[in-house]
N, C-alpha and C positions, 0 to 999 in steps of 0.2 A: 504493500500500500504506500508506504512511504517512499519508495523509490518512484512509484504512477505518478505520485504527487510531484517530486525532482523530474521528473519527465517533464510532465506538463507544462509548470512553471519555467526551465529550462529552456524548453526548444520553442514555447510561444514567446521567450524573451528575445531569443537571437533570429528567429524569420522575418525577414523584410519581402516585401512587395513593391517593387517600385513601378514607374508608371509602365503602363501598358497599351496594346493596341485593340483589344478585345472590347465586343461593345456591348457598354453597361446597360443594363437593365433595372433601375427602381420603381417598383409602381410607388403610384405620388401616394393614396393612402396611408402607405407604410410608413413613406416619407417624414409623411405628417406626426403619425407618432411617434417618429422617434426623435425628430427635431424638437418636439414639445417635450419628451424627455429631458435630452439634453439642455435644452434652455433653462428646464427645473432646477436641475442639477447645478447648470453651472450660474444660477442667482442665488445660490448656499454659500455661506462662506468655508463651511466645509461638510462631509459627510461622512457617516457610519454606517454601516453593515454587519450584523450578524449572521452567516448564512449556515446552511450546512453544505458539505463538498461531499459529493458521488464519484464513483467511478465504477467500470464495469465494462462489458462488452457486450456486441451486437443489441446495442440499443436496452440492455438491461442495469440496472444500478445493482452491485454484488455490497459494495462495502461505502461507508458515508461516513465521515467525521466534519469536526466544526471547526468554522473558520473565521476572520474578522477581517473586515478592509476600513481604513481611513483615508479618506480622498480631502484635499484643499487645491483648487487651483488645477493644474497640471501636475501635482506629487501626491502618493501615493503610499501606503501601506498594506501590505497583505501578507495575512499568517493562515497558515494549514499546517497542524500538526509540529511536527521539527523543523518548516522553510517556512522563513519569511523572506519578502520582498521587496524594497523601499526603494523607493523613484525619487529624488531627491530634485528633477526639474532638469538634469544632465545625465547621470549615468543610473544604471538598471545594481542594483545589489542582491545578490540571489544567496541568502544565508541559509546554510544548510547544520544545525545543531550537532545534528547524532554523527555527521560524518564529520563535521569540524571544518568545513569548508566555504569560502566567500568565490561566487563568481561575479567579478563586475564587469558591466559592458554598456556603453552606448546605443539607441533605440537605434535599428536598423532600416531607414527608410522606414516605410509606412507599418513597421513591426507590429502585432499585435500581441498586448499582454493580459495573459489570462487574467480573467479578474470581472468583478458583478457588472459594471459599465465599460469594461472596452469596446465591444463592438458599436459604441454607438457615435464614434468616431470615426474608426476603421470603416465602417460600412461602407463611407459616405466613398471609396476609392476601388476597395478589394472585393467590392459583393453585389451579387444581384440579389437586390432585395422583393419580395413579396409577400403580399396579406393574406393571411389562408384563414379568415375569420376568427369566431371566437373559442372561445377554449376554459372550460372550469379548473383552476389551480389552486388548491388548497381553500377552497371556498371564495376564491376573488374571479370574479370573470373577465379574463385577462383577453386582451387583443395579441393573436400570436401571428407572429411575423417569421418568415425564413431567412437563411440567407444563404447562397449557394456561391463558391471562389466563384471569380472569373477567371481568375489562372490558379491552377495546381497548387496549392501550398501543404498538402497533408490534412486538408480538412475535407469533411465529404458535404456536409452541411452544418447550421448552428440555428437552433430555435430561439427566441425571445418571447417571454411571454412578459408581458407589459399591463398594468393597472390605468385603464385611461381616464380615474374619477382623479388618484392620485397623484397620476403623471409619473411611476414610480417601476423598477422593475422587479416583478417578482420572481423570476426562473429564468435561468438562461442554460441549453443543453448543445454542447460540445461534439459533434460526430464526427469521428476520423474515418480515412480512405482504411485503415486495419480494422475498421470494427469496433475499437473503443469510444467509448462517451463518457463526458466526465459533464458534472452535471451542478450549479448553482443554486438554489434556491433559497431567499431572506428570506430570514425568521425577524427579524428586526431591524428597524431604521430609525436611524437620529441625527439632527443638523444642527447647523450651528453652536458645536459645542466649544468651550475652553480648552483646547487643546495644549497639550504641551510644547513650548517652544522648538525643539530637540525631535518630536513625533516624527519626521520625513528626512533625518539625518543620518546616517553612517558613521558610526563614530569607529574610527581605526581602533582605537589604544583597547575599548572591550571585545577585540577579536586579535591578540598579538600571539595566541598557542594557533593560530588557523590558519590554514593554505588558503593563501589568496589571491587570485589567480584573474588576469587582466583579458579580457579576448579582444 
């Protein structure tokens, strides 16, 4: 489990997409809620996430632990289990506890990093997006949206399911070209908090026993 998880987070960290010739497809519908997402989002001054994290194959979730994201701005934090992750607004920090190991690296062109709101960024370049109606999730009758590569990245497709009274997202499921899916769903959401100054920072000196390794 904890290695699916260092997968994940790993190889969604270092994939870039860069421009392409392939022609895009967004129906405007979709369009629309996800732009009115984003907008939500980004008039927070910052944001909380309690989810829980799936993973599994051929479209089944086998095994689920909990996780936490804090978002402000363009920086970021995300914990699963032993990896955490911290966008500090320049390079990608990929801490991994039980192995001892720090990978950092710069966002690769249009890279996508796993986490509860990346794709609603990402969409807007690397996906053809479409509305396939609604969808009951956990009791919220969420607008679910697809998103299909326009070029090959190792994904096969990615569902959103989206709260449109809220503007808020609740599930977001991950399908790879192997069969795996790794799967988001908030249990809780909070804005505007006091955050700790230090929340989205790297601090070297409490990782000096750990392989730190530059890509």
């Amino acid at each position: 489990m904890k290695n699916s998880i260092s997968k994940i987070i790993v190889s969604s960290m270092v994939v870039g997409v860069v421009g392409f010739a392939n022609a895009q497809k967004i129906d405007a519908k979709a369009k629309k809620i996800l732009d009115d997402i984003t907008a939500n989002y980004n008039s927070k001054k910052n944001s909380y996430f309690k989810f829980s994290f799936g993973t599994g194959t051929n479209g089944q979730v086998s095994k689920t632990e909990p996780g936490i994201y804090y978002a402000a701005g363009d920086k970021y934090k995300l914990k699963i289990m032993e990896t955490e992750q911290i966008f500090d607004g320049n390079k990608i920090y990929n801490i991994n506890t039980e192995d001892m190991e720090v990978t950092v690296a710069k966002p690769n062109g249009s890279g996508s990093m796993f986490s509860p709101i990346n794709y609603l960024s990402t969409y807007r370049n690397d996906y053809n997006v479409t509305y396939n109606g609604k969808k009951n999730v956990n009791g919220v009758n969420t607008d679910f949206i697809k998103l299909t590569p326009v070029k090959a990245n190792g994904i096969q497709y990615v569902y959103l399911f989206v709260d449109p009274v809220k503007k808020q997202m609740v599930k977001l499921e991950q399908h790879g070209n192997n069969k795996d899916v790794a799967v988001i769903a908030i249990k809780e959401y909070k804005e505007n908090q006091n955050l700790d100054p230090g929340m989205f920072v790297f601090d070297k000196n409490k990782y000096k026993n750990y392989l730190i390794t530059e890509l």
